[in-house]
Predicted model as a PDB file, atoms N, CA, C, CB and O in Angstrom, pLDDT in the B-factor column:
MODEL        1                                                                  
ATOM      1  N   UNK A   1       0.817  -1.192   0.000  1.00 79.00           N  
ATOM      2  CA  UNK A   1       0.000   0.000   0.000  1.00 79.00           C  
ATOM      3  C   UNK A   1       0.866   1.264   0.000  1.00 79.00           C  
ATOM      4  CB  UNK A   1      -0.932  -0.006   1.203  1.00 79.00           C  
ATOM      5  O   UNK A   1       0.498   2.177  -0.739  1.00 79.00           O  
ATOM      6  N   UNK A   2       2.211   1.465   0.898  1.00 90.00           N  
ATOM      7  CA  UNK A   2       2.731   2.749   0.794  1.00 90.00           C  
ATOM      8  C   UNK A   2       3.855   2.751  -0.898  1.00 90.00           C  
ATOM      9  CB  UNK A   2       3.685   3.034   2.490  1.00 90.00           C  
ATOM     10  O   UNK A   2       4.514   3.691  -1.342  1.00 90.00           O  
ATOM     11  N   UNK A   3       3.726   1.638  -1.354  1.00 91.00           N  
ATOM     12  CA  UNK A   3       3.711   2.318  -3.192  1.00 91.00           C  
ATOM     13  C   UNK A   3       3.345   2.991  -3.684  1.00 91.00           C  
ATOM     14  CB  UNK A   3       3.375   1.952  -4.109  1.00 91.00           C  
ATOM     15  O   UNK A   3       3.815   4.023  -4.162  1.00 91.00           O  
ATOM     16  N   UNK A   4       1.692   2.235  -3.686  1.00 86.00           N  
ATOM     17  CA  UNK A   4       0.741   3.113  -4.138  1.00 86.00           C  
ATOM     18  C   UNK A   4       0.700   4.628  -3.693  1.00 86.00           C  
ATOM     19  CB  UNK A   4      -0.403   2.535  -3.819  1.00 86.00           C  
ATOM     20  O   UNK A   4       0.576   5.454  -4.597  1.00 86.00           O  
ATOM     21  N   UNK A   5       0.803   5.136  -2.210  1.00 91.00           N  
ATOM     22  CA  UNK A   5       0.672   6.101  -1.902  1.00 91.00           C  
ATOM     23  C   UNK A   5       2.451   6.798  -2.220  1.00 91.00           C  
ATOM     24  CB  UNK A   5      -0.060   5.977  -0.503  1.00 91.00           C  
ATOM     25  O   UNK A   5       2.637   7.926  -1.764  1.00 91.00           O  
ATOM     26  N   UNK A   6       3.012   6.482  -2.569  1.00 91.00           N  
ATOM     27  CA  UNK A   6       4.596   7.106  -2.565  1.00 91.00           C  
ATOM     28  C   UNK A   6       4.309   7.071  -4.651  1.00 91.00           C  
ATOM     29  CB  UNK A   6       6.408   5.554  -1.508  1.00 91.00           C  
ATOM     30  O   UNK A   6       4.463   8.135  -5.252  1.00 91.00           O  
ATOM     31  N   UNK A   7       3.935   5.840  -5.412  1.00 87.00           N  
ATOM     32  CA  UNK A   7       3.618   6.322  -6.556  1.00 87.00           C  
ATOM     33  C   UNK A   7       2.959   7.666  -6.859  1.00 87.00           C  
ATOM     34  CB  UNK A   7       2.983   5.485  -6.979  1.00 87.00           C  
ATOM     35  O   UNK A   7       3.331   8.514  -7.670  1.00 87.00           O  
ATOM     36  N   UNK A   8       1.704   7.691  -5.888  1.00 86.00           N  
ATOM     37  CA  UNK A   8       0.713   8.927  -6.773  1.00 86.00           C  
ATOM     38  C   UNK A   8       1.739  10.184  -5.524  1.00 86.00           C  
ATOM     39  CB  UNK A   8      -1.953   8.758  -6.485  1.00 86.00           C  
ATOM     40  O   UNK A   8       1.190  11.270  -5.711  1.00 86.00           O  
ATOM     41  N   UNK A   9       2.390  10.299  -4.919  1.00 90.00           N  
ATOM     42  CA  UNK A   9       2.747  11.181  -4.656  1.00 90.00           C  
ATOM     43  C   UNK A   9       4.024  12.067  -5.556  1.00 90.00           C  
ATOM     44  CB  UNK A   9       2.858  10.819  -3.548  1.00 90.00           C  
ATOM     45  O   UNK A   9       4.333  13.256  -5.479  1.00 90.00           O  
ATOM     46  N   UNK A  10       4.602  10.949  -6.422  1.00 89.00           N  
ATOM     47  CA  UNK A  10       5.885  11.421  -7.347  1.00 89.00           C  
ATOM     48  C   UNK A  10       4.866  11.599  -7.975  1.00 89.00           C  
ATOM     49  CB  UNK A  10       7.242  10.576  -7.946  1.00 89.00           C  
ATOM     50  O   UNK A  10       4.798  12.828  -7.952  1.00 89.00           O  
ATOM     51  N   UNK A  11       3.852  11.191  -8.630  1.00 86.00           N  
ATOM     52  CA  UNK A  11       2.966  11.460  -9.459  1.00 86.00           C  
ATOM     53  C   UNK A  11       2.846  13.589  -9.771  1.00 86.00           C  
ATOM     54  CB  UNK A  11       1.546  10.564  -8.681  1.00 86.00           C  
ATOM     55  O   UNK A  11       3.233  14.339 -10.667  1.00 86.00           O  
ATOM     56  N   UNK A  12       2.032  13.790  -8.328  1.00 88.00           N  
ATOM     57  CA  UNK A  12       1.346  14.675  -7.998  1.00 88.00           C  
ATOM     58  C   UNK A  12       3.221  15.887  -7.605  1.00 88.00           C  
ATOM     59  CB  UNK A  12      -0.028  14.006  -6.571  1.00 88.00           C  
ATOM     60  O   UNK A  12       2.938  17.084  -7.643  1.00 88.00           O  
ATOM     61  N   UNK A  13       4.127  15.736  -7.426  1.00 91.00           N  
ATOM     62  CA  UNK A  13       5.309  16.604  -7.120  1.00 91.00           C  
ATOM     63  C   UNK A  13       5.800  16.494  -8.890  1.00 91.00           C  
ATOM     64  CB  UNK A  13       6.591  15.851  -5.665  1.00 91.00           C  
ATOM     65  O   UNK A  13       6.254  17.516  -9.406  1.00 91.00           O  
ATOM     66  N   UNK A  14       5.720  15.709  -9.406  1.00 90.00           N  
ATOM     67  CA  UNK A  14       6.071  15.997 -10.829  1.00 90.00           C  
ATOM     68  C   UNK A  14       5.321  16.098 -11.925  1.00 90.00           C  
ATOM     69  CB  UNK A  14       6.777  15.261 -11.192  1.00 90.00           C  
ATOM     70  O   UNK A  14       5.620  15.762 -13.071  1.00 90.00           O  
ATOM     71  N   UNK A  15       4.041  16.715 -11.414  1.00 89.00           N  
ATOM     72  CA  UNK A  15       3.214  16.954 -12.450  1.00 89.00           C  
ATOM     73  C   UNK A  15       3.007  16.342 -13.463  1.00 89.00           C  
ATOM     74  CB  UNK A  15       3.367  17.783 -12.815  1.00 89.00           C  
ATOM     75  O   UNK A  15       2.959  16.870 -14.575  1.00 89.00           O  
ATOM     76  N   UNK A  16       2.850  15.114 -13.229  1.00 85.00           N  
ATOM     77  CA  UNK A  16       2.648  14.124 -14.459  1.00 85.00           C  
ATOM     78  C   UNK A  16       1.142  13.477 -14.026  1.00 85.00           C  
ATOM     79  CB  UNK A  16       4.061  12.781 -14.600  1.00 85.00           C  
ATOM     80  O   UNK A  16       0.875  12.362 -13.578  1.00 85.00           O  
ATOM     81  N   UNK A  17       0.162  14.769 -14.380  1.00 86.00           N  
ATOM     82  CA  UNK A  17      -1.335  14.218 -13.947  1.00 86.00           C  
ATOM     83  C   UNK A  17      -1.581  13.698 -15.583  1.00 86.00           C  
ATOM     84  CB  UNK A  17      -2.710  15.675 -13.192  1.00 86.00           C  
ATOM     85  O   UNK A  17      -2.801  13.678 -15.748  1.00 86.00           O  
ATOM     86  N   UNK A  18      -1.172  13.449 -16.318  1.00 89.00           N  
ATOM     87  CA  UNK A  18      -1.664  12.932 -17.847  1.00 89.00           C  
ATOM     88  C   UNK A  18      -1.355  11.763 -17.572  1.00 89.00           C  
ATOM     89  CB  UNK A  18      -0.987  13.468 -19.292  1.00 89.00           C  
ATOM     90  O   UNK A  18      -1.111  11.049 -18.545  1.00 89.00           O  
ATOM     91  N   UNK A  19      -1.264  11.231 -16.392  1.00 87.00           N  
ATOM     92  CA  UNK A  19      -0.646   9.283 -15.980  1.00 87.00           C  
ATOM     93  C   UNK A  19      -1.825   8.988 -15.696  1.00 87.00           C  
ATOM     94  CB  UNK A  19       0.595   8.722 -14.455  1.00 87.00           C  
ATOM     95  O   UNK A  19      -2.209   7.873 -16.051  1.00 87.00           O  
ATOM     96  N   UNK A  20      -2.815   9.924 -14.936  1.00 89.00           N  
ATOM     97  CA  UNK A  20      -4.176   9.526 -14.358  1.00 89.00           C  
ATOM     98  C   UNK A  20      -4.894   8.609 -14.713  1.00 89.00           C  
ATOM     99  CB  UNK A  20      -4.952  10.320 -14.397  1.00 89.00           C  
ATOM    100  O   UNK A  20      -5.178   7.568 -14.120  1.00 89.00           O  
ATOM    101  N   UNK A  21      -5.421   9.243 -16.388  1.00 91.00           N  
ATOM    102  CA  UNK A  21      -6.588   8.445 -16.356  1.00 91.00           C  
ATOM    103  C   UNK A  21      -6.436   7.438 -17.065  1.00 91.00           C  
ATOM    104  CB  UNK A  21      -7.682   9.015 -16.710  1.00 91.00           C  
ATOM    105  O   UNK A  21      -7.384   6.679 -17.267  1.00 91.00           O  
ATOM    106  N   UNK A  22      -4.672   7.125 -17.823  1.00 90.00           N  
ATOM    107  CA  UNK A  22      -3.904   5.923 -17.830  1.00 90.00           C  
ATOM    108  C   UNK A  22      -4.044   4.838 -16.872  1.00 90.00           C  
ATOM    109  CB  UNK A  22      -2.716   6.255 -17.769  1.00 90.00           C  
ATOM    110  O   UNK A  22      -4.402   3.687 -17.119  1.00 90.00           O  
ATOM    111  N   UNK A  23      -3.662   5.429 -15.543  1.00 90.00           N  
ATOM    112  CA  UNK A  23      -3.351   4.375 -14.636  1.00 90.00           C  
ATOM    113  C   UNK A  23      -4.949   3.833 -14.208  1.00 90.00           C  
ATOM    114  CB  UNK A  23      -2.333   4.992 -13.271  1.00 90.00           C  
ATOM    115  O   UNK A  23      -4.987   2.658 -13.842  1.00 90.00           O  
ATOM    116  N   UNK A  24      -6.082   4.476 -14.220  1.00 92.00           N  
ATOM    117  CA  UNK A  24      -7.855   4.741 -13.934  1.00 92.00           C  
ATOM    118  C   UNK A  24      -8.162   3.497 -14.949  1.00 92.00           C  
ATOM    119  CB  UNK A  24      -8.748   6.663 -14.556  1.00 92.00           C  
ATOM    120  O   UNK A  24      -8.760   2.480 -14.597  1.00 92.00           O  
ATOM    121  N   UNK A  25      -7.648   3.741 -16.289  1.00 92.00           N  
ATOM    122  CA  UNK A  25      -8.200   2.841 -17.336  1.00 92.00           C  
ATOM    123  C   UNK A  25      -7.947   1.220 -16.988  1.00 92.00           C  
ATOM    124  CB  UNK A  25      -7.480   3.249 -18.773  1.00 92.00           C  
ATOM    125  O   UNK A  25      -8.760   0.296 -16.965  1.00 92.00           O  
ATOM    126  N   UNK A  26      -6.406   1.232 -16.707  1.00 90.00           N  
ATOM    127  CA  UNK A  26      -5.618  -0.008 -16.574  1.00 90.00           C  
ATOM    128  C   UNK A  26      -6.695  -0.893 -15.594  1.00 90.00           C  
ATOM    129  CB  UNK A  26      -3.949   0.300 -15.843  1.00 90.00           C  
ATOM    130  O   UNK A  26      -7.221  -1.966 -15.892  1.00 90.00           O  
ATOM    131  N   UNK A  27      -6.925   0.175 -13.859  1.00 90.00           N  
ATOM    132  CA  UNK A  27      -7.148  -0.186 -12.814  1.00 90.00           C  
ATOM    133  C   UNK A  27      -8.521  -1.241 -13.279  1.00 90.00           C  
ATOM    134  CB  UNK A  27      -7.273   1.076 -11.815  1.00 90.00           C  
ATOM    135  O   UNK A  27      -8.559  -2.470 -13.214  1.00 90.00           O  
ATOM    136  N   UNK A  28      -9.521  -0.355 -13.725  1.00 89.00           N  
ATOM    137  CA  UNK A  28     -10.835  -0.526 -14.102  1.00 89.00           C  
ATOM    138  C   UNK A  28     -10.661  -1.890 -15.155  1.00 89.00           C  
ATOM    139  CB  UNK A  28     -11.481   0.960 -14.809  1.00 89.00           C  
ATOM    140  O   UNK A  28     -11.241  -2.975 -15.200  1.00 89.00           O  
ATOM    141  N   UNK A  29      -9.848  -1.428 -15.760  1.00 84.00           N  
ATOM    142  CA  UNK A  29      -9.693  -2.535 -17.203  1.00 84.00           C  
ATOM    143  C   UNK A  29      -9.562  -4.141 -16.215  1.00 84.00           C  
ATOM    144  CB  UNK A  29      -7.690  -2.096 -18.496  1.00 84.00           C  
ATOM    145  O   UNK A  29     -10.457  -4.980 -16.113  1.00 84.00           O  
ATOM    146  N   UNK A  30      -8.336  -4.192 -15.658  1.00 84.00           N  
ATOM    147  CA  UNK A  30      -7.672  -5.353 -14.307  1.00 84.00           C  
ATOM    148  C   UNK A  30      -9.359  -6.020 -13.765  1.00 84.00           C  
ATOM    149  CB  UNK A  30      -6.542  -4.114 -12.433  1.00 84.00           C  
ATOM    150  O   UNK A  30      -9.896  -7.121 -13.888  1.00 84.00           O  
ATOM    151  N   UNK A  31      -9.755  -4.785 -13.175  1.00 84.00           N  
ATOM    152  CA  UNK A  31     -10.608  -5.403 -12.127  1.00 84.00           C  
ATOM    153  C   UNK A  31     -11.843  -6.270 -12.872  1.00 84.00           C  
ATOM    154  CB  UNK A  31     -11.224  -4.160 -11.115  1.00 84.00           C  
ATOM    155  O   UNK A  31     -12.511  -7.250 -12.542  1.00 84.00           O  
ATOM    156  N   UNK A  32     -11.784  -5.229 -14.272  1.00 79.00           N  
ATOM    157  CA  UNK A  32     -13.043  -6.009 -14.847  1.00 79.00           C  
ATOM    158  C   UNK A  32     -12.819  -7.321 -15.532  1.00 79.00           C  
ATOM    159  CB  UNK A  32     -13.750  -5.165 -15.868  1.00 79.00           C  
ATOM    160  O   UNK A  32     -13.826  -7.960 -15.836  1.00 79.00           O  
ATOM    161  N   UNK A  33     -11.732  -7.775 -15.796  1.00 77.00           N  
ATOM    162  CA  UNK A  33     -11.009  -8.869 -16.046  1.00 77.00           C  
ATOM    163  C   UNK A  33     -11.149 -10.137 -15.156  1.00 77.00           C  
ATOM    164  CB  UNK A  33      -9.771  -8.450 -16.046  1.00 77.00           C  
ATOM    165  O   UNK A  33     -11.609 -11.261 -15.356  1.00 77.00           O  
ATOM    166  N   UNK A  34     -10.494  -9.429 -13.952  1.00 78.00           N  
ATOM    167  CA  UNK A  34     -10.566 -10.484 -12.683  1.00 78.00           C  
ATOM    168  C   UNK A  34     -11.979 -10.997 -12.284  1.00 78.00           C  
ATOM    169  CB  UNK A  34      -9.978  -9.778 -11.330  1.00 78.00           C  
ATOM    170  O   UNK A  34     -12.341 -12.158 -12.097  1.00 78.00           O  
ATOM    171  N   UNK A  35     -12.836  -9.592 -12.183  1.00 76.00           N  
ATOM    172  CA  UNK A  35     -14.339 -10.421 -11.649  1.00 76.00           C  
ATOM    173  C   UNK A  35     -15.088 -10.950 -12.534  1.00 76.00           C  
ATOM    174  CB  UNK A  35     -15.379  -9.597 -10.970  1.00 76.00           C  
ATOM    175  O   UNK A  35     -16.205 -11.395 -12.270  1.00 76.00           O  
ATOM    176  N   UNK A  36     -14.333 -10.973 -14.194  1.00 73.00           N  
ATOM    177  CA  UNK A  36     -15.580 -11.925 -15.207  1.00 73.00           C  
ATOM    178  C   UNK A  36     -14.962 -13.411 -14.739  1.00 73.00           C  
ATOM    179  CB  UNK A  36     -15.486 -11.638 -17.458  1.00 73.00           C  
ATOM    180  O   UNK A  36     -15.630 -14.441 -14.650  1.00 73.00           O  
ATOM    181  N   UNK A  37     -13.947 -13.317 -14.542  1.00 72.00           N  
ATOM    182  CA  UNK A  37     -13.123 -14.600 -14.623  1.00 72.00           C  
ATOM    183  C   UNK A  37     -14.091 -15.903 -14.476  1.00 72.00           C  
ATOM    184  CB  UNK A  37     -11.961 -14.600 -13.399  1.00 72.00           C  
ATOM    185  O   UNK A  37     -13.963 -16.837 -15.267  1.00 72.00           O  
ATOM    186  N   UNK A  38     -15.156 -15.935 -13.336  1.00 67.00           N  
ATOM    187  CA  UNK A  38     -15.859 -16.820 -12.819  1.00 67.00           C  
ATOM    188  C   UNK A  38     -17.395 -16.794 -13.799  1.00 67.00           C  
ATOM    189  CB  UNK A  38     -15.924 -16.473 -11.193  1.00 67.00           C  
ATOM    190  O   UNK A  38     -17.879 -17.920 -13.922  1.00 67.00           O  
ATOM    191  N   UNK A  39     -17.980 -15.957 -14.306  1.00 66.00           N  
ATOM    192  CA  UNK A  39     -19.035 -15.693 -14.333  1.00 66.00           C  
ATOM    193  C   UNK A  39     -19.061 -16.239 -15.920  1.00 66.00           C  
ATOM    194  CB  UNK A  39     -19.368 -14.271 -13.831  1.00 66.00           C  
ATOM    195  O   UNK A  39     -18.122 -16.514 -16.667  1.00 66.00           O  
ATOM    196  N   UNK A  40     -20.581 -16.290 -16.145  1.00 70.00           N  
ATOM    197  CA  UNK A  40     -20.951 -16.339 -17.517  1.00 70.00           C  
ATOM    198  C   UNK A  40     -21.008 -15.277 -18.331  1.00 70.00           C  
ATOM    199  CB  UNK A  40     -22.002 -16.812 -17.626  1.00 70.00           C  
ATOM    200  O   UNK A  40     -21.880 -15.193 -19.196  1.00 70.00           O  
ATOM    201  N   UNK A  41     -20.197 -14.461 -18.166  1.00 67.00           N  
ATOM    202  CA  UNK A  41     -20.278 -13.504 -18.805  1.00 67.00           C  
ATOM    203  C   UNK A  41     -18.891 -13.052 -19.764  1.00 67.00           C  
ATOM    204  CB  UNK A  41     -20.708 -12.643 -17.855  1.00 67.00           C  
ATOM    205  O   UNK A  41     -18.804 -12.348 -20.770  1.00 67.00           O  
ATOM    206  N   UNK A  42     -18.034 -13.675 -19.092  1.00 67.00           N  
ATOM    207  CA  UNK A  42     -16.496 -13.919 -19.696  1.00 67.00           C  
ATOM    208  C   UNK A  42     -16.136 -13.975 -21.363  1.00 67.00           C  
ATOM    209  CB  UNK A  42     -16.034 -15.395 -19.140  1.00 67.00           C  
ATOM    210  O   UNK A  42     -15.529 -13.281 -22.180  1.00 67.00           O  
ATOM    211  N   UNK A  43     -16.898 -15.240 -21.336  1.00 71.00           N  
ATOM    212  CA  UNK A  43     -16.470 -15.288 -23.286  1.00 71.00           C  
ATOM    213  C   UNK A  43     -17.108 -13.723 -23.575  1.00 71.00           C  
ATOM    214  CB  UNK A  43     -17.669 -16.959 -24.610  1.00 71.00           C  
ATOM    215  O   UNK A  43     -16.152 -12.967 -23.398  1.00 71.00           O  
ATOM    216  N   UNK A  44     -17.699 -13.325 -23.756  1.00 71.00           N  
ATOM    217  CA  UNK A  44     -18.854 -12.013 -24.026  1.00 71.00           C  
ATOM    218  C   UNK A  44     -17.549 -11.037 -24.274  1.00 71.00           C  
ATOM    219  CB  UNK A  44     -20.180 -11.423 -22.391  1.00 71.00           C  
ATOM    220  O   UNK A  44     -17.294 -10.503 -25.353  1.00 71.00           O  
ATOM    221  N   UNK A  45     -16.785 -10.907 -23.089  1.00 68.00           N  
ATOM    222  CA  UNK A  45     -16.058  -9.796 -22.634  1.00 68.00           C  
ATOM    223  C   UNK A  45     -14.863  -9.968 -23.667  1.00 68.00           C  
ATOM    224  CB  UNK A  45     -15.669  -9.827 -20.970  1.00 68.00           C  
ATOM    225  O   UNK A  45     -14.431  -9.041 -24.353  1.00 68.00           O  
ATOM    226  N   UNK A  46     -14.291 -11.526 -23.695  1.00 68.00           N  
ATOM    227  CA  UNK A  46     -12.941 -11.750 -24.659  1.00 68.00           C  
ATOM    228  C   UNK A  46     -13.495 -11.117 -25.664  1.00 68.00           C  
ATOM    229  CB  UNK A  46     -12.362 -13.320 -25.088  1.00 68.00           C  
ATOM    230  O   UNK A  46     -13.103 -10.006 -26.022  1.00 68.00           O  
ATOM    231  N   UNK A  47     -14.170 -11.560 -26.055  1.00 71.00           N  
ATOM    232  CA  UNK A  47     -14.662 -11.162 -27.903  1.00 71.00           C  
ATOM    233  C   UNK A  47     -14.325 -10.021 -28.178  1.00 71.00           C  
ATOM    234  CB  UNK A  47     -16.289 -11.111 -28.399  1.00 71.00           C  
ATOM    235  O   UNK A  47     -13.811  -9.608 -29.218  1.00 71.00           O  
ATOM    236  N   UNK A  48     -14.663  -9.356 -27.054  1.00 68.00           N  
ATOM    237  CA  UNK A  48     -14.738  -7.322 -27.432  1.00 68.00           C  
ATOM    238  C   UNK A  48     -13.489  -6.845 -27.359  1.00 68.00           C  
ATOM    239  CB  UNK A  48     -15.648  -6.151 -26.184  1.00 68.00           C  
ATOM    240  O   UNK A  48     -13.227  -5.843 -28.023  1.00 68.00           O  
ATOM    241  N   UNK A  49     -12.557  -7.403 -26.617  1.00 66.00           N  
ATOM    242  CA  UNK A  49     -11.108  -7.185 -26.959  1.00 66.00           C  
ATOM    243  C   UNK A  49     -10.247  -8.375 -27.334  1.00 66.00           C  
ATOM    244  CB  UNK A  49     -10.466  -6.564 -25.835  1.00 66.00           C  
ATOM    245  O   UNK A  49      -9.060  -8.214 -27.616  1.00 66.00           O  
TER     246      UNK A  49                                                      
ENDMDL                                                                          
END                                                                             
């Protein structure tokens, strides 16, 4: 956890907020990955990417 918080802090001292909604996309992208994993909804999701 203090990565994360020591990442977005070099983040935020070097003005590199154009990482944001990079790192937002990835996060979202990951999670939605992980929770089809189980579900019937999975093949659906491969297809589209």
């Amino acid at each position: 956890m203090s990565f994360i918080k020591e990442f977005l802090e070099f983040l935020r001292v070097r003005k590199k907020y154009w990482l944001y909604p990079i790192i937002i996309f990835l996060v979202l992208f990951g999670g939605l990955i992980i929770l089809s994993q189980g579900s019937a909804v999975a093949p659906f999701i491969y297809t589209i990417f």
